[in-house]
VOGU-3710 file (C-alpha; in Angstrom, 3 decimals, decimal comma):
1> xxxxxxxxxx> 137,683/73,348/102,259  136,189/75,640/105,181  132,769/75,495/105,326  130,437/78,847/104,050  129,653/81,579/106,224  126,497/83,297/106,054  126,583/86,847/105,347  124,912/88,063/108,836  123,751/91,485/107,451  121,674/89,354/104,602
11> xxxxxxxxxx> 120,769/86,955/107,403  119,001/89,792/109,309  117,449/91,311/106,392  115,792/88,105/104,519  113,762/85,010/105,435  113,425/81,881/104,030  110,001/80,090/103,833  108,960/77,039/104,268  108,910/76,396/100,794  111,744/78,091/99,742
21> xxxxxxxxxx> 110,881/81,276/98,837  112,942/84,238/100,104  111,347/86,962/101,487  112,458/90,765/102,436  110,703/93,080/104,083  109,331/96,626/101,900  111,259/99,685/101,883  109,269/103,582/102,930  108,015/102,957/106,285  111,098/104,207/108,342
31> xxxxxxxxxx> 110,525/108,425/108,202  108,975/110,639/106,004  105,229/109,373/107,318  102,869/112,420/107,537  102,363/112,366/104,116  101,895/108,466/103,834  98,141/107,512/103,630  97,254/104,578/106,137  96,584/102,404/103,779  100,000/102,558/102,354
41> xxxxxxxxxx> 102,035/102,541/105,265  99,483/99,521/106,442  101,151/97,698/103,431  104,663/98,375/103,988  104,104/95,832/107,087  103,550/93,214/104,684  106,935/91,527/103,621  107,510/90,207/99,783  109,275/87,850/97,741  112,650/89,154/96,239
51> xxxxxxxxxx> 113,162/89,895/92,930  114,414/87,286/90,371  117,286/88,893/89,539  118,431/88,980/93,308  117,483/85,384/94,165  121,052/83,882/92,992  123,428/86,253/94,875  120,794/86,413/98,281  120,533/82,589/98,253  124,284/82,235/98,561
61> xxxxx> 124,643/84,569/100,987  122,423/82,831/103,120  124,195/79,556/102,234  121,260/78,266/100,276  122,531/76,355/97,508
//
C-alpha cells in the first residue's frame, strides 16, 4: 500500500506541538479592522488549540495517526 499524503492546504493551516497538540491560528483579523478594538485584534495573533470534534479528521490529514 502507497504511503499517506498529507493534505498540503491542512499542512499550511495547522501546527503540531511538541506535545501533540494541534494548533490553528484565529479567524477576524484579515479585513473589516476599524471597528476592531486593539485589544481584540491583539488576540487574534494568538493561535489556539482545535476543537475536539475536529482533532480526528485534522490529525489524519496531517498524517498523524
Amino acid at each position: 500500500m502507497p504511503k499517506m499524503k498529507t493534505h498540503r492546504g491542512s499542512a499550511k493551516r495547522f501546527r503540531v506541538t511538541g506535545s501533540g497538540k494541534i494548533m490553528r491560528a484565529k479567524a477576524f483579523k484579515s479585513h473589516i479592522l476599524t471597528k476592531k478594538s486593539p485589544k481584540r485584534k491583539r488576540n487574534f495573533r494568538h493561535e489556539t488549540e482545535i476543537a475536539d470534534a475536529d482533532k480526528k479528521v485534522v490529525a489524519r490529514n496531517l498524517g498523524l495517526r
